[in-house]
C-alpha positions in Angstrom: -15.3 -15.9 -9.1 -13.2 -16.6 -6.4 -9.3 -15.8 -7.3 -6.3 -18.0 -6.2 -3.1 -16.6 -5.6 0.3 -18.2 -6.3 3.0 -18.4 -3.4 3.6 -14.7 -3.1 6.4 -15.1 -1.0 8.5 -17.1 -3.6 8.6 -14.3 -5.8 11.3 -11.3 -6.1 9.5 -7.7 -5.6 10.0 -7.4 -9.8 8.2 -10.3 -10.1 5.5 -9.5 -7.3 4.8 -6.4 -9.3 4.6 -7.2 -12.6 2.2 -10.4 -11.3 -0.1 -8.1 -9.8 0.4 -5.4 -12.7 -0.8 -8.6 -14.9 -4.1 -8.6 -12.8 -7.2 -6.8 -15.2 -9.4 -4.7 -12.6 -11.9 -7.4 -12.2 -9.4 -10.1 -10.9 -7.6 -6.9 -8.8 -11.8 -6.6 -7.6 -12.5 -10.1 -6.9 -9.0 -11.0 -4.9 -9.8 -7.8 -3.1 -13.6 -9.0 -2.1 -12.3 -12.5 -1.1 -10.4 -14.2 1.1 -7.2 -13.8 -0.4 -7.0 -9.8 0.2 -5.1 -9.7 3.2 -2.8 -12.4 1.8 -1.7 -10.0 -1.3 -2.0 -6.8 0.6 0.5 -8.0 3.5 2.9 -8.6 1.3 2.8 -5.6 -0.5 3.2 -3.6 2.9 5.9 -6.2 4.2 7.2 -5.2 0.6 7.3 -1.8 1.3 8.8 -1.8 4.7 11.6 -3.5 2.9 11.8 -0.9 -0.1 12.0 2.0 2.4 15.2 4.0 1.3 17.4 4.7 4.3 19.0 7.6 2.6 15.6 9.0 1.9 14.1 8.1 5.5 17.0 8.7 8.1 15.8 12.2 9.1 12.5 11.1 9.3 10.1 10.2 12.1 6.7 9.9 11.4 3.5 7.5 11.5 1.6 7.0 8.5 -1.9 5.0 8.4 -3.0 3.5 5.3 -6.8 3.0 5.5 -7.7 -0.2 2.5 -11.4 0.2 2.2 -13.9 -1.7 0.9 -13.2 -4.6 2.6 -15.8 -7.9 1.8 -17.4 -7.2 5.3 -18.1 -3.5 4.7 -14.5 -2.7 7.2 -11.0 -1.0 6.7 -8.1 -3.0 6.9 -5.7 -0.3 8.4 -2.1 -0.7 8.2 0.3 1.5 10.5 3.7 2.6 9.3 6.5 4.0 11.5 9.5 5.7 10.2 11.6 6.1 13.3 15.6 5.6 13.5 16.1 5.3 9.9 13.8 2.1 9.8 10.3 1.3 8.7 8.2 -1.1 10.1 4.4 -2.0 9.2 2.2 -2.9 11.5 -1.3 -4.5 10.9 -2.4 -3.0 14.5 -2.3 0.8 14.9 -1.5 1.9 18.2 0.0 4.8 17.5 -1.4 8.7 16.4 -0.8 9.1 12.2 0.9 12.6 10.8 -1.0 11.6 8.2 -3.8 9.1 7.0 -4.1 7.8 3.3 -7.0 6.0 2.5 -7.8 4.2 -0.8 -9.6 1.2 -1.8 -7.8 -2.1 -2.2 -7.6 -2.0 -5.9 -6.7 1.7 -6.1 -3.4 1.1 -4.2 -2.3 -2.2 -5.9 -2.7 0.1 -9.2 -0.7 2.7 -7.4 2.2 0.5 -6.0 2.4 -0.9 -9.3 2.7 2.2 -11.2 -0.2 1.8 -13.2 -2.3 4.2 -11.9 -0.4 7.8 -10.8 -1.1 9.3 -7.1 -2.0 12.6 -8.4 -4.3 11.1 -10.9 -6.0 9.2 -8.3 -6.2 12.2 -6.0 -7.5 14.5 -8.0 -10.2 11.9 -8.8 -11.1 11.5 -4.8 -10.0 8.3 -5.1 -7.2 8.8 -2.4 -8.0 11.0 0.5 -5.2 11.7 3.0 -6.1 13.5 6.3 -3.8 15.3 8.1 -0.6 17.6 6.5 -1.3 16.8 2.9 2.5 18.3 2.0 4.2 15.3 4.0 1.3 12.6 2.9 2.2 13.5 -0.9 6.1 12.6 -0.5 5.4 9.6 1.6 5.6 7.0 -1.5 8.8 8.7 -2.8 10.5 7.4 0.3 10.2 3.4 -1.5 12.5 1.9 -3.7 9.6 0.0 -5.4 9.7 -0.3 -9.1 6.9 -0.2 -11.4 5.8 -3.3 -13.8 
């Protein structure tokens, strides 16, 4: 079954959310096997960059890489965040060296940046792995202002 997705961009982040929280695990499976998988996963990492909390991120510089596995063609989409001036910016090209490297499937972390499945949960379940210092991958998500559906 091949899933369509709305215009993404027309909705608010509350609304982005609780569409996706809506999702049941086999449409959050088949949008992540088809075509439309980089269209919902860019915006939630366009999201993020957005949600990044300057109070929370101003003393920090760091490059985290996001590895979204499982991709239809047996890849990794890899998305590259830098925290650097008290900005965030995501980047769909990694060019730069990661303090730290989270990897998930594609349905693990739209459950995650939803809120309905919990980071420690998923970790101690070895559905996350994060390479590299574990302390400051663990604190990365607290950094976004992203509310849960």
């Amino acid at each position: 079954m091949t899933q369509t997705l709305p215009d993404l961009s027309a909705f608010s982040l509350e609304e982005l959310g609780r569409y996706t929280a809506s999702l049941s695990d086999d449409d959050l499976t088949a949008i992540m096997a088809g075509p439309q998988r980089s269209v919902l996963l860019d915006e939630w990492f366009t999201r993020m960059a957005a949600q990044a909390n300057p109070d929370k991120i101003k003393d920090q510089e760091a490059v985290i890489h996001f590895a979204i596995t499982e991709r239809p063609d047996g890849g990794t989409d890899t998305y590259e965040m830098v925290i650097r001036d008290g900005a965030c910016d995501v980047f769909r090209q990694p060019s730069e060296t990661p303090r730290v490297t989270v990897t998930m499937n594609g349905v693990n972390f739209l459950k995650l940046i939803t809120g309905k499945s919990d980071g420690t949960w998923l970790f101690v379940r070895r559905k996350i792995k994060i390479n590299g210092d574990m302390v400051f991958g663990g604190k990365v998500m607290s950094w976004f202002d992203i509310p849960n559906a």
